[in-house]
N, C-alpha and C positions, 0 to 999 in steps of 0.2 A: 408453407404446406406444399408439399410435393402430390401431384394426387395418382390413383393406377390408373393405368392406359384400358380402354375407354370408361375414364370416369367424371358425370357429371355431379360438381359438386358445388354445394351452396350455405355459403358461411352468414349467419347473422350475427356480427358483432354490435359494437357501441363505439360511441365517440370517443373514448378514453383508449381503443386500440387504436394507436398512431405511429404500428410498423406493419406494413400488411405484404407479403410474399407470395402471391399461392402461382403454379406453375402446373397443367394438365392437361391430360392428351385430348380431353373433349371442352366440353360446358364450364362455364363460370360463372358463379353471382356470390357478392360478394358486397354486404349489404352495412353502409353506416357507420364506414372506417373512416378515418381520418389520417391529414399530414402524408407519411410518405406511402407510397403504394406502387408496387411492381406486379401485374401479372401476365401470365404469357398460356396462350394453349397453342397446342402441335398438332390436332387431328386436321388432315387435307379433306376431311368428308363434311365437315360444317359451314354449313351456307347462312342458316339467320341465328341471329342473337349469339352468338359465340362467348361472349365476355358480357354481362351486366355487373357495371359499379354504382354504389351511391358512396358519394363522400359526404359526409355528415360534415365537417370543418376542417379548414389549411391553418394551420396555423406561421407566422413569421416566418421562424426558423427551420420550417419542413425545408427536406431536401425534393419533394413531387415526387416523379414517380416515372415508369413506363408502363405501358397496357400493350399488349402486342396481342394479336389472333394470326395464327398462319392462313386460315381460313375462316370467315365468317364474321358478321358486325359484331361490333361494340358497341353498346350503350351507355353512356356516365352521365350523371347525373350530378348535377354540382350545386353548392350551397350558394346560397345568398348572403350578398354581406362580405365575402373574404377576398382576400386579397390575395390573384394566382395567374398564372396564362397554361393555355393549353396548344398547344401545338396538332393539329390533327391533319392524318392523311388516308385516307383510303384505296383500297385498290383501284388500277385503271376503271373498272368498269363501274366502279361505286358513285357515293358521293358523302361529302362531309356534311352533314345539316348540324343547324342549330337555332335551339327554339329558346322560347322565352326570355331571353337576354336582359336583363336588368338594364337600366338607362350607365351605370357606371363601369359597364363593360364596352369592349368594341369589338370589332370582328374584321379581319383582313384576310381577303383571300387572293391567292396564289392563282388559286385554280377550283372547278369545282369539286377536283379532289383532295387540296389540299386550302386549310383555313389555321388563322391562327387566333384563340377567344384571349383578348385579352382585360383582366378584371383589376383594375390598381395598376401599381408601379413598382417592381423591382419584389415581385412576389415569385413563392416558388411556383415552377414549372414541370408542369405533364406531360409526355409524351405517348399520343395515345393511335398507333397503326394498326389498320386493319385489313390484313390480306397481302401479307406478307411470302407468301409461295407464288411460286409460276408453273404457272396461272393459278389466278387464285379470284375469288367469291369479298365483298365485304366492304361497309358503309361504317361510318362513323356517326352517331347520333350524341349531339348535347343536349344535354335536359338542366333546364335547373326548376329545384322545386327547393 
């Protein structure tokens, strides 16, 4: 999904879509996809919540994904149970948090802008930045529920 410039848009799928694309100049949510997932927004005026994902399930053979905001946080939201790593960074002035973490995950961090969640072994991989312009606004938030 391509969306128009400045448009916020919010997709409620299911767990049986497990190709998700969407690319727009403002807002993202983008709710209960699965497997591979790419999206990106380009507006330099968004400061909070820029991109919210819920991934409903990873399965094996997903390829992950990327999540980019040029401006503004990202929120994901990730399943219990599956087997994935997430690579996250945020802008200089951000921070990458992550809550809830199941016992069979870990979490290694770089720095406190950049962390890597890792859940299993040899599972696909996210790549999720936030605040990607200069200068640029933008936090990274894991959620699992």
């Amino acid at each position: 999904t391509t969306c128009a410039i400045p448009a916020a848009r919010m997709v409620q799928a299911a767990s049986s879509v497990t190709n998700s694309e969407v690319h727009c100049g403002d807002l993202v949510d983008l709710w209960d996809v699965s497997d591979r997932v790419n999206v990106s927004t380009k507006d330099s005026n968004v400061i909070d919540d820029a991109i919210n994902v819920r991934l409903a399930g990873v399965s094996a053979g997903s390829p992950g994904g990327t999540i980019t905001s040029q401006d503004g946080t990202i929120n994901l939201w990730l399943p219990f149970g599956q087997v994935f790593s997430v690579q996250a960074q945020s802008a200089a002035d951000g921070l990458v948090n992550v809550s809830g973490t199941p016992a069979e995950c870990s979490v290694a961090e770089a720095a406190a802008t950049s962390k890597t969640l890792s859940c299993g072994t040899s599972g696909p991989n996210y790549v999720v930045t936030a605040g990607t312009d200069t200068p640029s606004d933008g936090a990274v938030n894991l959620n699992f529920e």
